[in-house]
PLY file of the C-alpha trace (Angstrom):
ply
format ascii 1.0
element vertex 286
property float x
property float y
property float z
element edge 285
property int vertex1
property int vertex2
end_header
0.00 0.00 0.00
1.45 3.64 -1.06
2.52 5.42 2.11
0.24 8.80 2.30
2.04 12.00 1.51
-0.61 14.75 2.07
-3.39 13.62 4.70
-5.07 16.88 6.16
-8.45 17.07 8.19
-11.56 18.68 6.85
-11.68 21.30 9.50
-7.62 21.98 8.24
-8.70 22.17 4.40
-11.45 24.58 5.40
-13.24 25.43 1.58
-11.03 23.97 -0.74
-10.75 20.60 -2.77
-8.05 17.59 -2.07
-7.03 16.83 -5.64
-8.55 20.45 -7.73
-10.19 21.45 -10.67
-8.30 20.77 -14.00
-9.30 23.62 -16.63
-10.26 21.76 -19.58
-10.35 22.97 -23.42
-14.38 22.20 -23.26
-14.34 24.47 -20.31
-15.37 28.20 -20.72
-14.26 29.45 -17.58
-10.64 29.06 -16.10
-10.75 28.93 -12.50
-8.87 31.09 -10.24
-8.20 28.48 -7.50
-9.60 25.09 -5.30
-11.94 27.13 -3.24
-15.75 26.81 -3.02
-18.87 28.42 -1.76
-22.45 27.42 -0.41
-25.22 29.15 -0.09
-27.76 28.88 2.21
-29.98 25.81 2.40
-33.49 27.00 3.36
-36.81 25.57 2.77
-37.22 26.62 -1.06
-34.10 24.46 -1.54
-35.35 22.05 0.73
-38.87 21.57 -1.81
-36.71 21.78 -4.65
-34.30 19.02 -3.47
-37.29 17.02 -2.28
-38.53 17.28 -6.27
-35.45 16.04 -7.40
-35.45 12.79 -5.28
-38.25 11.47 -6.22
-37.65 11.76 -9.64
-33.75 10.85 -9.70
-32.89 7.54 -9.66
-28.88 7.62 -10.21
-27.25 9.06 -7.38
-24.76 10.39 -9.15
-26.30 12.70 -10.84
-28.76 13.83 -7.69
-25.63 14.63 -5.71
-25.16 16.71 -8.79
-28.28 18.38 -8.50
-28.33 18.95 -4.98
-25.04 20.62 -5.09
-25.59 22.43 -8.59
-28.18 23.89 -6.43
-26.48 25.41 -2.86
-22.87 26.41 -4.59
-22.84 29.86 -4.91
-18.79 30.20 -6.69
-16.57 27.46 -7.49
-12.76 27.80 -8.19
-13.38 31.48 -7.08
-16.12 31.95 -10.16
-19.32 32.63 -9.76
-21.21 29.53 -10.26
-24.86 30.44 -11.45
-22.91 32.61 -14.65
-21.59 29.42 -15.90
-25.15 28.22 -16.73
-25.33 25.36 -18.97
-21.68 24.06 -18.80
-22.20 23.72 -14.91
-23.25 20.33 -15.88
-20.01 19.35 -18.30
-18.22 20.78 -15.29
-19.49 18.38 -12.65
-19.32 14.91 -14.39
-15.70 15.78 -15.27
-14.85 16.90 -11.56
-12.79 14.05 -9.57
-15.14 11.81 -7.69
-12.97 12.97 -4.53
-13.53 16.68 -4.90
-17.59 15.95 -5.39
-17.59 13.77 -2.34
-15.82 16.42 -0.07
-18.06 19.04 -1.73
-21.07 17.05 -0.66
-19.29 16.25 3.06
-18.73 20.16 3.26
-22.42 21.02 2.41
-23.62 18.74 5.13
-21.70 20.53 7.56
-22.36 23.60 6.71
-25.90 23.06 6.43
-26.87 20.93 9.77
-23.72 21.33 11.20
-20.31 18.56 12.36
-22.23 16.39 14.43
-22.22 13.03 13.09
-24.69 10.25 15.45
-24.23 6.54 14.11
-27.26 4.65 16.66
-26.97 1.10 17.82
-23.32 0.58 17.07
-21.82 -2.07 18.82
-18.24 -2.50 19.92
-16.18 -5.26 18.20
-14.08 -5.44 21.03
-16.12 -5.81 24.01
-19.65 -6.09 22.64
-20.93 -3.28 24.52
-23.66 -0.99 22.23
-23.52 2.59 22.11
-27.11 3.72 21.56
-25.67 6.80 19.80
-22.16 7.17 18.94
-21.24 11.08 17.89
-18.51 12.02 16.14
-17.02 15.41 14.90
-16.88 15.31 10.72
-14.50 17.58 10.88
-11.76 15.30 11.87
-12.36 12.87 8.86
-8.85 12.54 7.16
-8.65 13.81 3.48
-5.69 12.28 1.08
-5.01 15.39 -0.95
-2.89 16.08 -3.82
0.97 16.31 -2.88
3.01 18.97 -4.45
4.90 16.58 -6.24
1.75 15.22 -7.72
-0.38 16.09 -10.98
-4.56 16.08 -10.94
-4.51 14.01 -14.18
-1.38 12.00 -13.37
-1.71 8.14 -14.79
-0.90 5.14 -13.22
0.01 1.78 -13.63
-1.90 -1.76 -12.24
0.18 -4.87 -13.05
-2.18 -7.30 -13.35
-1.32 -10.56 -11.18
-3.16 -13.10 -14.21
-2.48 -11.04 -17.25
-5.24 -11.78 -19.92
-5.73 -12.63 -23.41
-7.64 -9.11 -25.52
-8.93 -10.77 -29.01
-9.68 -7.88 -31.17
-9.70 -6.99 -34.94
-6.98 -5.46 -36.88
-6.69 -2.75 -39.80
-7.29 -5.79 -42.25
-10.40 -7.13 -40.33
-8.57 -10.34 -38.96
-8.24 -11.71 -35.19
-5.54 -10.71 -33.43
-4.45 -12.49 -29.72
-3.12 -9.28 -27.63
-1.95 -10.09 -24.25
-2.73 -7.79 -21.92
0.02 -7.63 -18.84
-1.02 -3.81 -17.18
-3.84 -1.10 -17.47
-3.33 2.46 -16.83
-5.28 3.78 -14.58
-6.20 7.47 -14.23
-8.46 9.36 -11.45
-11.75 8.53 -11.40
-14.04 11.11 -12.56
-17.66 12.18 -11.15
-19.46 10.74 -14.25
-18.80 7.36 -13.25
-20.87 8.18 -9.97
-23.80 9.20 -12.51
-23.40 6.54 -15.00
-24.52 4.03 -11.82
-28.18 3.91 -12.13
-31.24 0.60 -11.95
-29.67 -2.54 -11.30
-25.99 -1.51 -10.56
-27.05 0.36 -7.92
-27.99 -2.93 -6.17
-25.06 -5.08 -7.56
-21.84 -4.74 -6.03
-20.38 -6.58 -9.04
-21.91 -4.01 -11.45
-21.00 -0.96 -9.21
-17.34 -2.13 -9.19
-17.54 -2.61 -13.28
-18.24 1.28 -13.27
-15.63 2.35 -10.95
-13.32 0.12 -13.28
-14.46 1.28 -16.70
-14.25 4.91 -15.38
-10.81 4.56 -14.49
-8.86 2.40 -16.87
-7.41 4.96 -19.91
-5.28 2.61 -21.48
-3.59 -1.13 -20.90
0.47 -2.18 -21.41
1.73 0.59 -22.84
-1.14 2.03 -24.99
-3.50 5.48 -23.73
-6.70 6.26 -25.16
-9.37 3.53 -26.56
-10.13 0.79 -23.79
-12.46 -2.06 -24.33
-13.37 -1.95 -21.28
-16.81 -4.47 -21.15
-14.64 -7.22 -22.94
-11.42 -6.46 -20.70
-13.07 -6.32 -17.57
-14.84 -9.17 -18.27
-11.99 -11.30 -18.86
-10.15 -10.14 -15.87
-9.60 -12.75 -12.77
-11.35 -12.19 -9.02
-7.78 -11.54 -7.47
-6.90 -8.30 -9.85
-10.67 -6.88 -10.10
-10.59 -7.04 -6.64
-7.07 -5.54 -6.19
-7.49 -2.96 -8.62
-10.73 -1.53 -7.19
-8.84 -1.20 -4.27
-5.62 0.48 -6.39
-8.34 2.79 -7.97
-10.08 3.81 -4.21
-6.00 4.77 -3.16
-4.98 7.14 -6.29
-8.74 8.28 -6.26
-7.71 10.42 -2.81
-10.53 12.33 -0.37
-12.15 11.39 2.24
-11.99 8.68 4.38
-15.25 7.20 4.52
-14.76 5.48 7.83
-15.34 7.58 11.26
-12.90 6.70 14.18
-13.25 7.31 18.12
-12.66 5.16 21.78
-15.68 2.90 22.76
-17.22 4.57 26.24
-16.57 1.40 27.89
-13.35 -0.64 26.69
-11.54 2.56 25.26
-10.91 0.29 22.53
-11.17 1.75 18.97
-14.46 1.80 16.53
-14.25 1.89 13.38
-17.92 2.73 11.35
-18.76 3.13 7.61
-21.03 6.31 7.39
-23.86 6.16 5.80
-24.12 8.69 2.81
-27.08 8.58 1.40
-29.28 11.62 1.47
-32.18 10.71 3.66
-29.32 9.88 6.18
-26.74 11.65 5.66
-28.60 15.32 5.70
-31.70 13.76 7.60
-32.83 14.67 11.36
-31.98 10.72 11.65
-27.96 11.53 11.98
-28.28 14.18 14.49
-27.38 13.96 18.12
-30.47 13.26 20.08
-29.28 16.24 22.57
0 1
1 2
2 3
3 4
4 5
5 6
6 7
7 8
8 9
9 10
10 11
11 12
12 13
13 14
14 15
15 16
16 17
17 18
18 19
19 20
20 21
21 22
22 23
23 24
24 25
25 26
26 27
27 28
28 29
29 30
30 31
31 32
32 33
33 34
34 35
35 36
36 37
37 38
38 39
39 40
40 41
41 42
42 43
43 44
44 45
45 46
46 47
47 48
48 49
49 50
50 51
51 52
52 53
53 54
54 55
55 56
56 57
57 58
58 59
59 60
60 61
61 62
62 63
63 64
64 65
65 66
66 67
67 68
68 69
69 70
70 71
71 72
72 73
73 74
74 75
75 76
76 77
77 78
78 79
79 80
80 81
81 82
82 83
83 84
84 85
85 86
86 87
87 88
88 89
89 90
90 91
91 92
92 93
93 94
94 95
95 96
96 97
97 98
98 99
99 100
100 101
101 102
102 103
103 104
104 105
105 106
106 107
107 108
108 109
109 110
110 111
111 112
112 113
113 114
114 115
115 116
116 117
117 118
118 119
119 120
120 121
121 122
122 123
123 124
124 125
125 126
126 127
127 128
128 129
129 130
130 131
131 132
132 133
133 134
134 135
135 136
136 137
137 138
138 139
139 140
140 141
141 142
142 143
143 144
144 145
145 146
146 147
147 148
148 149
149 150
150 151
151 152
152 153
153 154
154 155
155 156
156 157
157 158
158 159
159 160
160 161
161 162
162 163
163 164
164 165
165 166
166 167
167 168
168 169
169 170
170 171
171 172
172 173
173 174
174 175
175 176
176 177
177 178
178 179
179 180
180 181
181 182
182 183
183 184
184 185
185 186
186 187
187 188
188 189
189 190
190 191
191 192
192 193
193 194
194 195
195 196
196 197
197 198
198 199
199 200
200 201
201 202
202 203
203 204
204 205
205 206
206 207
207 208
208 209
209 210
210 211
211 212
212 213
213 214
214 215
215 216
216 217
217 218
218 219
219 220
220 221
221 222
222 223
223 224
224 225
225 226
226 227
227 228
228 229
229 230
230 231
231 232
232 233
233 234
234 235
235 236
236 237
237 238
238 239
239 240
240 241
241 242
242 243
243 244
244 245
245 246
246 247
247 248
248 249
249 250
250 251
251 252
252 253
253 254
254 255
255 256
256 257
257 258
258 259
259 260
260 261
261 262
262 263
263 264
264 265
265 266
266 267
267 268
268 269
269 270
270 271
271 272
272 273
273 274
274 275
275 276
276 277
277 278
278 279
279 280
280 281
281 282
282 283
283 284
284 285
């Protein structure tokens, strides 16, 4: 496992974004810096967002929404003058900066007070009825200085595969395929998860994958991804999901403290979904 270079808290990073926006050619604004802006949530947005759910079913692109909706600038530009390309902007934003953004709007909005109920001690057995924690302490991976946003890298695979594929002539030709290059992953592959594969961890982790893979040995651009992935072998789809989540950076996604009566640590997944996440559900009960 890569040794972490640049691991800051939220409340440290205050409003800016661990990896950063990359000005694109597609782009027609060029941001001035990593910093962003809310506005504030009250109850129109609150009818609005409540609209949007029940009509949304990728949560991807609701996250999209609900943030398209409370950021007032981005990158130090004023968001709402960027009309239509806020979209283009947002599926081509890393999947860590979106997921901080939508961390940071939660605790701005209803504040840093995290309550998991019911969670029960691994060491000693002994169940908290609520367990708070501060979301402000979650540990970010950011960029390092000696790092780029777009920067590539390279999975070995452990049981390379056989690629069949056509050549300029129209015959098979047996490619074998030893590596993939693997880039950061990119919001749209949060929106691109919709029906089934929202369900299906397999089909989840085929999305991550296809969003991420940009080339294979020593090739960049066209991927096959559907036939690639599909030939792949449980130990390197399960390894490189894991490779992908490291380069990715952000947020931790696990919350950390000292059970009340071993002092033993917990370790808890939070639970991001909306209803949760932003609901009256996840708030301390005093």
């Amino acid at each position: 496992m890569d040794e972490k270079k640049n691991v800051k808290t939220i409340k440290q990073m205050g409003n800016s974004l661990p990896v950063g926006l990359l000005p694109r050619p597609e782009w027609k604004f060029l941001p001035k810096d990593n910093s962003f802006k809310f506005r504030e949530w009250g109850f129109e947005q609150e009818q609005q967002i409540a609209k949007l759910k029940n009509t949304e079913k990728s949560i991807g692109r609701f996250a999209s929404q609900v943030l398209d909706m409370m950021l007032l600038e981005l990158g130090g530009v004023n968001w709402e003058k960027l009309g239509e390309q806020r979209v283009l902007v947002m599926n081509q934003m890393f999947m860590a900066d979106m997921l901080h953004l939508y961390i940071c709007l939660r605790i701005e909005s209803i504040g840093h007070e995290f309550a998991l109920s019911n969670l029960r001690c691994t060491s000693c057995g002994h169940e908290h009825k609520e367990f708070v924690v501060d979301l402000r302490d979650l540990d970010v991976d950011c960029l390092s200085s000696d790092e780029k946003p777009d920067q590539k890298f390279v999975y070995i695979l452990k049981k390379p595969i056989t690629y069949v594929h056509k050549n300029a002539d129209g015959q098979d030709v047996e490619e074998k395929i030893e590596s993939f290059k693997i880039g950061r992953s990119k919001w749209t592959t949060m929106e691109e998860i919709t029906g089934e594969a929202m369900s299906n961890a397999a089909m989840t982790k085929k999305c991550i994958l296809k969003g991420a893979i940009v080339g294979f040995n020593d090739s960049e651009g066209y991927v096959d991804a559907d036939r690639m992935i599909g030939s792949m072998k449980k130990i390197d789809f399960e390894l490189i999901d894991r490779f992908i989540s490291q380069k990715n950076l952000g947020a931790t996604i696990v919350v950390e403290d000292d059970c009340k009566n071993c002092g033993k640590k917990i370790n808890k997944a939070v639970n991001w979904s909306y209803d949760y996440f932003f609901g009256a559900s996840s708030l301390p009960l005093s």
